[in-house]
DRENMAR-341856 format. One record per residue (C-alpha): residue number from 1; residue in three letters; x, y, z. Coordinates in nm, 2 decimals. Layout:
  resi  resn       u       v       w
   NUM   ALA       X       Y       Z
...
This chain:
  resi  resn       u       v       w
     1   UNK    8.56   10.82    7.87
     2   UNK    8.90   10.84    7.98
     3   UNK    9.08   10.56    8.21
     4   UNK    9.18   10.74    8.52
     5   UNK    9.58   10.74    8.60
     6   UNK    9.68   10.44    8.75
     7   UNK    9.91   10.57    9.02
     8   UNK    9.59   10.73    9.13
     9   UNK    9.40   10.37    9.13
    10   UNK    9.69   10.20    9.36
    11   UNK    9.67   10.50    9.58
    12   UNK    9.30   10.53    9.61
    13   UNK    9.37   10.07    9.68
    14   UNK    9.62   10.15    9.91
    15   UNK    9.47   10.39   10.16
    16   UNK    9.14   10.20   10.12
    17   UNK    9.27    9.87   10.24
    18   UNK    9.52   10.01   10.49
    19   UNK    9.29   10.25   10.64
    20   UNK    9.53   10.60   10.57
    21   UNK    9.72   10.84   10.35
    22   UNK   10.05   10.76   10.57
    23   UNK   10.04   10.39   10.57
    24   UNK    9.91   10.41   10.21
    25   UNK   10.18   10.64   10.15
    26   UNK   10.49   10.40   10.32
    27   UNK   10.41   10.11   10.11
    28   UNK   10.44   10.31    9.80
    29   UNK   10.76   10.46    9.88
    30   UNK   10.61   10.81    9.84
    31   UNK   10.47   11.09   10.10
    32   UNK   10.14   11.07   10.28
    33   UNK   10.08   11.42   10.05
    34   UNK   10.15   11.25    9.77
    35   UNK    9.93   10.97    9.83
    36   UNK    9.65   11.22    9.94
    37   UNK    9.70   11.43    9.62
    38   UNK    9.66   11.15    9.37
    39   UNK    9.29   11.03    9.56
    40   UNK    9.18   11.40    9.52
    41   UNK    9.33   11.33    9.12
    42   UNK    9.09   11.03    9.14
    43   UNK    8.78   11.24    9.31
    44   UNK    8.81   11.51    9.08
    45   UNK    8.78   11.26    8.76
    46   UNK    8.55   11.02    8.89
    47   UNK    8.33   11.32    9.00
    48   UNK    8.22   11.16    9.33
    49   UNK    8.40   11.13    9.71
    50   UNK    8.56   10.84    9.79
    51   UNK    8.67   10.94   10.15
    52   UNK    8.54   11.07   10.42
    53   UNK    8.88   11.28   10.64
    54   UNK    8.80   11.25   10.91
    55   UNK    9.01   11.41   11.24
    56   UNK    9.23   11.08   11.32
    57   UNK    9.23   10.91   10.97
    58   UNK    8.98   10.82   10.67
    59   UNK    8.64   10.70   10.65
    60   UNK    8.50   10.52   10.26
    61   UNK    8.19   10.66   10.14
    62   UNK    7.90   10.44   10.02
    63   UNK    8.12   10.51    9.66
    64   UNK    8.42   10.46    9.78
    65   UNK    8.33   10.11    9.93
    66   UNK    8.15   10.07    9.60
    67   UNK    8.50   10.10    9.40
């Protein structure tokens, strides 16, 4: 099995500790798109959800808080 990309690791950490794409997204110096586009990365190769998105910000699932 391949490692997934790393940028998509420190994103996935990033959103997950500070509770959101944007402020995810500020501390990495990129866009809250950005940041949003490398968890789905993550999703897709992992096979599994790692976030609920939820109307006013992001919720871990059971895997997510697993991770």
């Amino acid at each position: 099995m391949r490692l997934p990309p790393l940028n998509a690791i420190r994103a996935f950490e990033a959103a997950a500790r500070l509770g959101g794409f944007a402020r995810a997204a500020e501390e990495l110096n990129v866009t809250p798109a950005a940041v949003s586009h490398q968890v789905k990365q993550l999703e897709a190769h992992l096979g599994i959800t790692l976030f609920n998105r939820l109307p006013r910000g992001l919720e871990l699932t059971s895997a997510g808080q697993e991770i």
